[in-house]
C-alpha angles and dihedrals in degrees: 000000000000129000087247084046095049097045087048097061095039095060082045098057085042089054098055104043087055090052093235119143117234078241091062090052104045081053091046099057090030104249141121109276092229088068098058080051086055094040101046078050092055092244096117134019137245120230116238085249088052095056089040090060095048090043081057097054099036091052096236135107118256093252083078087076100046107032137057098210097068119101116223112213114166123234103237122240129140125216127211107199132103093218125034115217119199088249078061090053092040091061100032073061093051097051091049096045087057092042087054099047087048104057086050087059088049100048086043085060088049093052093241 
C-alpha cells in the first residue's frame, strides 16, 4: 500500500468513527467534497495543513495519519444538535487542540 493509499484510509476510518460525512469535512477544510472522495481513495493527496486541521478535530496527532504504530484513541464529547455547521467543527477543533496539549503538559510532568 502506498503512503497516499495509507493516509487515505486512515482519514477514512477516522471519519467514520467520528460519524462526519465526507461533505462536513470537505466544508469544514474548505474544499470540494469530491476531493475528500479522491483523496480517501488515494487519487489525490492531502496538504500537511489539510491533515493538521483534521488531526485537530479528530483529537489525534498527525502521526495517526502517516504511521501505523500510533494508537488512536478519541478525546469524548458529546454533542446535542440535529445538524453540524463548520463553526461546530471549528470549535470541536479548538477544544481538542487544548485537551491534547494538555495531556502532552501533563505526561512531560510525569516525565513520560
Amino acid at each position: 500500500m502506498s503512503d497516499i493509499d495509507f493516509i487515505g484510509k486512515r482519514f477514512n476510518d477516522i471519519r467514520m468513527q467520528s460519524g462526519l460525512t465526507q461533505g462536513q469535512i470537505a466544508e469544514y477544510l474548505k474544499v470540494d467534497q469530491s476531493f475528500i472522495s479522491k483523496c480517501e481513495k488515494g487519487e489525490r493527496q492531502f496538504s500537511v495543513e489539510m491533515l493538521e486541521r483534521a488531526a485537530n478535530l479528530f483529537g489525534c496527532s498527525v502521526d495517526y495519519f502517516t504511521s501505523e504504530d500510533y494508537i488512536y484513541s478519541p478525546i469524548p464529547f458529546a454533542l446535542r444538535a440535529s445538524c453540524v455547521t463548520a463553526d461546530d467543527l471549528e470549535t470541536i477543533a479548538v477544544l481538542n487542540k487544548i485537551a491534547l496539549n494538555l495531556k502532552f503538559m501533563e505526561n512531560l510532568l510525569r516525565g513520560e
